[in-house]
N, C-alpha and C positions, 0 to 999 in steps of 0.2 A: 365400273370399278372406281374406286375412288383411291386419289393420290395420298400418301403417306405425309400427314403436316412436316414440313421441316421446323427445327426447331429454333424459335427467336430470339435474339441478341436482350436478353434481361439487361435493366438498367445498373442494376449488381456488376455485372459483366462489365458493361462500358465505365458505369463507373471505377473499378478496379483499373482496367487500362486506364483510364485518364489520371487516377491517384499515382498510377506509377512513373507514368510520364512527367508528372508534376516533380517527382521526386528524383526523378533521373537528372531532369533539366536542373533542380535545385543543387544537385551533387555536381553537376561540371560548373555551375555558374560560380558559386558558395565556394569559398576557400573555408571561412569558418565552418560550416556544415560538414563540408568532407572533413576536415581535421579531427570534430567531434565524432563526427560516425566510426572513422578510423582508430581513434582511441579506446571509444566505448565498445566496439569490437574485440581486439585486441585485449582490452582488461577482461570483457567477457571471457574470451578464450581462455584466460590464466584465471580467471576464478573458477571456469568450470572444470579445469584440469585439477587446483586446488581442492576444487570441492568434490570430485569425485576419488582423489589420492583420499581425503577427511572420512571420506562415506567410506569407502574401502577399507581401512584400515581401525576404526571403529566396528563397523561390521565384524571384521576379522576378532576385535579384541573380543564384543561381545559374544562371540560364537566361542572362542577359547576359552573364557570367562563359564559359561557355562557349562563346555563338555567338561571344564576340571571338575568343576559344582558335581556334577550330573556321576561322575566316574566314582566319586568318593561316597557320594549318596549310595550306587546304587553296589559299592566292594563294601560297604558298612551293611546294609539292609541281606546281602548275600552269605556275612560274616554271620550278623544273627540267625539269619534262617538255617542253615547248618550248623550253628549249635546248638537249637531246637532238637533237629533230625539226629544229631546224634548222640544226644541225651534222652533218646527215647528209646523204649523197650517194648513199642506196637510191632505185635504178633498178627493180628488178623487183616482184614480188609477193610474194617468199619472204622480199626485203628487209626491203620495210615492213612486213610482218607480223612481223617479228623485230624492228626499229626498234619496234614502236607497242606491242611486248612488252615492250623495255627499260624505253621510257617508263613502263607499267603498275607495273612494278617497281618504278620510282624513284618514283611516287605512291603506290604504298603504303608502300614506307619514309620517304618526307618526310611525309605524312598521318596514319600509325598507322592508318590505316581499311584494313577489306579490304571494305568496298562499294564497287566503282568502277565506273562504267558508259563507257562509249565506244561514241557513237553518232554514225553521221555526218548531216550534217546532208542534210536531202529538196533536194530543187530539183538538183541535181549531177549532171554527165554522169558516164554507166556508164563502167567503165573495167575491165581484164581485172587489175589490180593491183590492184586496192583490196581492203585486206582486211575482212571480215567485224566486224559489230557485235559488241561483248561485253558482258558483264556478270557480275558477282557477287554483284547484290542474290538472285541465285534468285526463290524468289516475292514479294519486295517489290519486284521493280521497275515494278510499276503504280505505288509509291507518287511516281515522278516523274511529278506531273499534267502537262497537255498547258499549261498557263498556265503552268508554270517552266522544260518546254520553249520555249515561242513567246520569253518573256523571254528568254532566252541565246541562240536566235536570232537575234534582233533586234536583239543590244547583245552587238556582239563583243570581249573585250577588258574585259570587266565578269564581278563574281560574280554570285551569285543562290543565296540559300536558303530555302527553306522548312522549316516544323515536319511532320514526319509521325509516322508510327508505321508502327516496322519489327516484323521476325518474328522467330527465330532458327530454328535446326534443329527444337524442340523444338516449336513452333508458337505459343511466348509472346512477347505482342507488349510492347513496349517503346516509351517515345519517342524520336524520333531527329532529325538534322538533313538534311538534303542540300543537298549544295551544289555548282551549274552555274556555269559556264563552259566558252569554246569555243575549242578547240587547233587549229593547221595543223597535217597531216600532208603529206612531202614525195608529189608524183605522187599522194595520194588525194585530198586537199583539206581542208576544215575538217570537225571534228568535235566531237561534243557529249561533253564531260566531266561527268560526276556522281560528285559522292561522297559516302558516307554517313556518318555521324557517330552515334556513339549516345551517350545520355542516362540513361544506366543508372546511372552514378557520380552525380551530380549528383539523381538522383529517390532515390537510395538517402539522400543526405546529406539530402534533405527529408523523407523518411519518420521520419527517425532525430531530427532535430529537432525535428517534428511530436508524434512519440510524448515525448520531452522535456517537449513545453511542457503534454502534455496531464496527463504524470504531475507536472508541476508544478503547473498549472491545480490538481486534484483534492487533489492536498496542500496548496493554499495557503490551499484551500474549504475542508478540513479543518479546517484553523489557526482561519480565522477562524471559522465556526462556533465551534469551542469554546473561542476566546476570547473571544466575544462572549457566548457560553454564561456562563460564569464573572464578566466583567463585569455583563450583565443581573442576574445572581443576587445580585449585591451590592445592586443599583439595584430589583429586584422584591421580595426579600426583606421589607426595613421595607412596602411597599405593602402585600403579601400579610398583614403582621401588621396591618396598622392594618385592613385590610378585614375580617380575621377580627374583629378589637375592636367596629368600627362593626356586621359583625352583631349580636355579643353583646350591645351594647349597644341596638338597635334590639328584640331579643329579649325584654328587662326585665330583662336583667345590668347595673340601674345600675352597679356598684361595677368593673368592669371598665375597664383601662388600660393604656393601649403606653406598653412599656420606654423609658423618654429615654439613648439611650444619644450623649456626642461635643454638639460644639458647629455642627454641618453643616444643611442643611437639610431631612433628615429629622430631628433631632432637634429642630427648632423647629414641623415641622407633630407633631409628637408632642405636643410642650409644648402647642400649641395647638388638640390635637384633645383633650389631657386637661382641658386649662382648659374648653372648651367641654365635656367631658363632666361638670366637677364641677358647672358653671353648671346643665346639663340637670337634672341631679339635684337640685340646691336648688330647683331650679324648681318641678319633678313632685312633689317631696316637699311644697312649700308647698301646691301645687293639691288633692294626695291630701289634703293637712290639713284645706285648706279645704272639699274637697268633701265630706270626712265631719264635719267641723262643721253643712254642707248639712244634710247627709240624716239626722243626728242631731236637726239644729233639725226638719226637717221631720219627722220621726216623732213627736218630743217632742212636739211642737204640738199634731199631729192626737191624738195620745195624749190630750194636757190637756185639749184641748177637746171629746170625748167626752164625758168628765161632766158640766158647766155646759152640753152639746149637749142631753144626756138631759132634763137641766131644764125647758132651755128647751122642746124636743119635748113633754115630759107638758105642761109649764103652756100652753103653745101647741093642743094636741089636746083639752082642756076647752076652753078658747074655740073651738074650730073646732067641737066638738059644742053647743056654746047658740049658735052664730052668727044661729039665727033667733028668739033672744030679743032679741036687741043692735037697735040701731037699724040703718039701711041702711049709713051712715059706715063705724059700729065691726064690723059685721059682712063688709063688704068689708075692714077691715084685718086681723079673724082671718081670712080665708079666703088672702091676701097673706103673715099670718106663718107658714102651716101649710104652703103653697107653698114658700116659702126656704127654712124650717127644712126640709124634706127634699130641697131639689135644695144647701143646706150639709150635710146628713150624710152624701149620695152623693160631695160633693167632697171629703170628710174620707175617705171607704174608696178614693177613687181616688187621693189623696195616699198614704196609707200603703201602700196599691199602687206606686205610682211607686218610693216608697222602698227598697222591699223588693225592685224590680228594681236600683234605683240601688244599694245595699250587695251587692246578690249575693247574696240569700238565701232566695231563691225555689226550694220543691220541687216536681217536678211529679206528681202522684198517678196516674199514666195506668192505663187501664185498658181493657178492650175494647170498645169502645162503635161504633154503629153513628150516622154522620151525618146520615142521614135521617129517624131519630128524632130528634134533637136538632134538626135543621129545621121537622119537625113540630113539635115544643115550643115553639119560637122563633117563628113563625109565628101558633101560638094564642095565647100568650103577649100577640103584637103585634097581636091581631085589633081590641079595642077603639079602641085609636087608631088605625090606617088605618083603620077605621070611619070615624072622627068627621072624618079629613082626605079621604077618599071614596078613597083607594086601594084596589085592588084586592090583592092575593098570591096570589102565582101559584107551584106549588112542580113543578120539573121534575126527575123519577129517573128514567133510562133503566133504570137495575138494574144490575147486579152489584156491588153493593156489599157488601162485606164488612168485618168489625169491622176496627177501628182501633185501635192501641194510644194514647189520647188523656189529657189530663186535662178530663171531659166538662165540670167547671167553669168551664174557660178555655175553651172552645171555645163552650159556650153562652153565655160574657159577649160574645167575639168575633160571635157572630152576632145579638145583641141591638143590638150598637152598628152593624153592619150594618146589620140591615133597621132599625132606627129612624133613621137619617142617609138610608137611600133614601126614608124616609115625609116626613122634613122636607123635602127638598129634588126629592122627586117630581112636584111640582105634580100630585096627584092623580092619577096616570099609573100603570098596574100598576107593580108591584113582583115582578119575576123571580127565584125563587130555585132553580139548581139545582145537583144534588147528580149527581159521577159519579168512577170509580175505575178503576184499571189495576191492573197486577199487582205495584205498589213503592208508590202512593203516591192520595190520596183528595182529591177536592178540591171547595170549593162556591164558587160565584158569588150576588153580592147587584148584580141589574140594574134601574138605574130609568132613565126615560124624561124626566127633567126638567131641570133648568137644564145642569148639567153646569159644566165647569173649564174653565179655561186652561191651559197647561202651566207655567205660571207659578204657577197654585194646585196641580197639583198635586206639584211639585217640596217644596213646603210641609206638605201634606194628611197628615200625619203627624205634625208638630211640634206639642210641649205649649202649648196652649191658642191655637191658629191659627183662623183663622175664615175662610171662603173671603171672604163678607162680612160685615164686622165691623156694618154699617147693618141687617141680615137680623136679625128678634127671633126667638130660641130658644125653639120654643113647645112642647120636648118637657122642658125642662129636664136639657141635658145640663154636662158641667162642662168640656169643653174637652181630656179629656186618653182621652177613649174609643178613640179609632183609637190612640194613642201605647200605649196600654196592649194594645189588638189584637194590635197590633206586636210587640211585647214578649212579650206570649199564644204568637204564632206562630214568634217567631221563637225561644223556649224549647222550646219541642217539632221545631224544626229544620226549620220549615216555613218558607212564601211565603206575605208578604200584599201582593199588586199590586193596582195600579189604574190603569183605563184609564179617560178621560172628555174627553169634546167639547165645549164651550159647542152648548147647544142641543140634543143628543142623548142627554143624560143621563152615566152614568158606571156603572162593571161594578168591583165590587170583587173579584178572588178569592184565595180562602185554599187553598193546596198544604200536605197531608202528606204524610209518608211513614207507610206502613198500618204498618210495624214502628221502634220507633227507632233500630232500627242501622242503616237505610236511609238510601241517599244519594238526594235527590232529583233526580232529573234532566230531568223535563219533568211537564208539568199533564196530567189526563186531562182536562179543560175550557179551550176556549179565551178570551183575556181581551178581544182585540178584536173587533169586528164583521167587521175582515177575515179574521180566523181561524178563522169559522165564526159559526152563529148565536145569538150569546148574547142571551140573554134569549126567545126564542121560544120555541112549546112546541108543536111540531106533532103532528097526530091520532097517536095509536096508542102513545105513547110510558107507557112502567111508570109508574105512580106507588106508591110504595111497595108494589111487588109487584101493581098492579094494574092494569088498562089503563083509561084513559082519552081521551076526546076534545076536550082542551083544558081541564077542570072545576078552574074554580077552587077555592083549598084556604080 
């Protein structure tokens, strides 16, 4: 058997979709284009309405035009013929058949038609003189329906026309008229007259108007289009330059501005788009000033207060070493001063952190490092105090994890401010940490089981020095600005720090790299919510650093 070819995509084909593509995109990009096509639509519509009311009603006149022509022709040529027939005194059959010939003759020279029929009318006693029926329609004369006979039957002494459609020799049919009435003949009796009219001058004069109105139509579409074309261009013109500006400007081209050209109303949104752009500028420029006075104060600061920190740190860590010579008083306030003095010098290295993202001068040292080491570090690291707060760590590797091009100092500060905010706010509940990768990008989750946010906290849970509650005593001694710096950690290396979290359920933090940094990230190998899988669980069988376990906490 042989299969049936399917049929192949012709370059016709593609090319047509790609034309129209071309023209879709031109239509949302173009202001002037749609304005034109819009118009030139639109006028289309009313010239075709225009032109088909024109066509109509020409139509109509010449079709009026003619049946009068046509009526009077054929009650004149009908007038003759019965004063023929009844100024005659044929007696026999070779008579009236000679008589009803004249007649015939003199209807088609008062007529101008040579469709004539002559029929006698039914109901009429036989007679050995009566001549025979004629006609010259040839094969159109079915076109005299039996309803325009019964009418001229009926109503003797009256015309009667209908619209038909005749033939010629050639077999092309044409419109036409016909028109009854009914003649005495002498010794035959009455007979049915028909005569045909044709509509061939009159259809030709509408074809020929038609075609007129339509090569008018198409050139007046012309016109307008590319006058409209050329007006819009004037009117799209200054638009197109102010929207090129307000990019450039949008872009960090303060210094960038449309030409004032004329005293018109592009020339005053000009004035006024430039006035608003010098404003921008002294604005931005005042804030850039200010903000690096900021971040100047703030470096200086933490700079200065370094040394008189050092100080105070040595003369503070001799009293915190003889604390149990002091009385109970004096030895709870050295063990108070030894406490601030070092949750003040972590807030003095997170300050000059901040800064150093805030100026923009931050390198990142990356190197190939693997996560799950560093989770492990992190983990040990944090074992004493989930100790002392009865938290469990729990660390989850499925495997394939491979090196990451990271800087491992930011990453392990980012996972220290992690799990120590899941240990504060765990209510003693494990503490889930896993670790998992795809083939662009490495990612780990910090899951605890306790209070959890609002979405109201966590719309915030990022901002320098936010406190989900500010009544809650910080009893890890942190300085307020650890996720903000996280943030900053991950979001320099071109990563994702999310967080998802329930009142009552707890909250799942995770951090997305990409394994190389030319990588673009485009999805987590770890999911962030509970509906997206099951974070923070750790069920039997699964890697832990290359090694199978059954759930063994780390």
């Amino acid at each position: 058997m042989f299969a049936r070819p399917t049929a192949a995509r012709t370059p016709v084909a593609l090319g047509g979709r790609t034309w129209f593509r071309r023209v879709a995109a031109l239509w949302r990009s173009s202001l002037q284009f749609r304005t034109v096509g819009i118009t030139v639509v639109l006028s289309g519509l009313a010239i075709l309405l225009v032109g088909v009311y024109m066509s109509v009603s020409i139509g109509n006149d010449l079709f009026q035009s003619r049946l009068n022509q046509v009526l009077l022709e054929s009650n004149r040529a009908t007038t003759a013929a019965q004063g023929i027939l009844d100024s005659s005194d044929a007696a026999d059959r070779v008579q009236v058949q000679a008589l009803l010939g004249s007649a015939r003759t003199l209807i088609t020279a008062t007529s101008s038609s040579r469709l004539i029929a002559v029929l006698r009318v039914p109901g009429q006693e036989a007679s050995s003189v009566i001549p025979q029926d004629s006609s010259t329609f040839g094969e159109s004369t079915d076109v005299i329906s039996p309803e325009l006979r019964e009418a001229v039957r009926a109503n003797s002494g009256e015309q009667f026309w209908q619209s038909v459609t005749l033939s010629n020799d050639d077999g092309q049919d044409y419109p036409g008229i016909v028109v009854g009435s009914q003649i005495s003949v002498p010794v035959a009796g009455g007979y049915e007259l028909y005569i045909g009219y044709s509509l061939q001058e009159a259809e030709g004069t509408l074809l020929f108007v038609q075609r007129t109105l339509l090569i008018a139509a198409v050139a007046l579409m012309l016109l307008i289009g590319a006058v409209t074309w050329i007006v819009v261009r004037f009117v799209v013109t200054p638009i197109r330059v102010a929207a090129e500006t307000s990019q450039r400007l949008a872009s960090g081209d303060l210094a960038v501005r449309i030409p004032e050209k004329g005293e018109d109303v592009i020339a005053t949104l000009a004035r006024s788009f430039n006035g608003m752009a010098d404003s921008l500028q002294s604005q931005i420029k005042k804030l850039a000033d200010l903000s690096e006075v900021q971040q100047r104060f703030v470096s200086d600061v933490s700079h200065e207060l370094r040394t008189p920190l050092t100080t105070i740190r040595l003369a503070g860590s001799v009293l915190y070493d003889q604390r149990a010579s002091f009385p109970p008083a004096t030895e709870r306030t050295a063990e108070l001063l030894h406490t601030q003095v070092e949750r003040f010098e972590l807030l003095l290295g997170d300050l000059l952190e901040i800064s150093r993202y805030d100026a923009g001068s931050v390198q990142v040292e990356a190197e190939p490092t693997n996560l799950v080491h560093l989770a492990e570090d992190a983990i040990d690291s944090m074992r004493s105090l989930a100790e002392s707060k009865g938290t469990e760590l729990r660390l989850v590797a499925p495997g394939g994890h491979l090196n990451a091009e990271v800087d491992p100092r930011r990453i392990r500060r980012i996972l220290h401010n992690l799990i120590g905010n899941a240990i504060e706010h765990g209510e003693g509940k494990p503490v889930v940490v896993s670790v998992d990768s795809n083939a662009t990008a490495v990612a780990l989750s910090v899951r605890d089981f306790g209070l959890g946010m609002t979405d109201a906290d966590v719309a915030h849970v990022f901002d320098r020095f936010w406190r989900a509650d500010p009544s809650r005593q910080r009893t890890i001694g942190g300085t307020g600005l650890g996720l903000a710096i996280s943030l900053e950690d991950a979001t320099v290396h071109g990563g994702w720090l999310q967080v998802w979290s329930s009142p009552g359920d707890g909250s799942c933090f995770r951090l997305t790299l990409p394994r190389r940094s030319r990588d673009t990230l485009t999805d987590s190998p770890l999911p962030l919510t509970p509906d997206e899988g099951l974070v923070g669980e750790m069920p039997p069988g699964l890697l832990l650093d290359g090694k199978t376990t059954e759930g063994t906490n780390v």
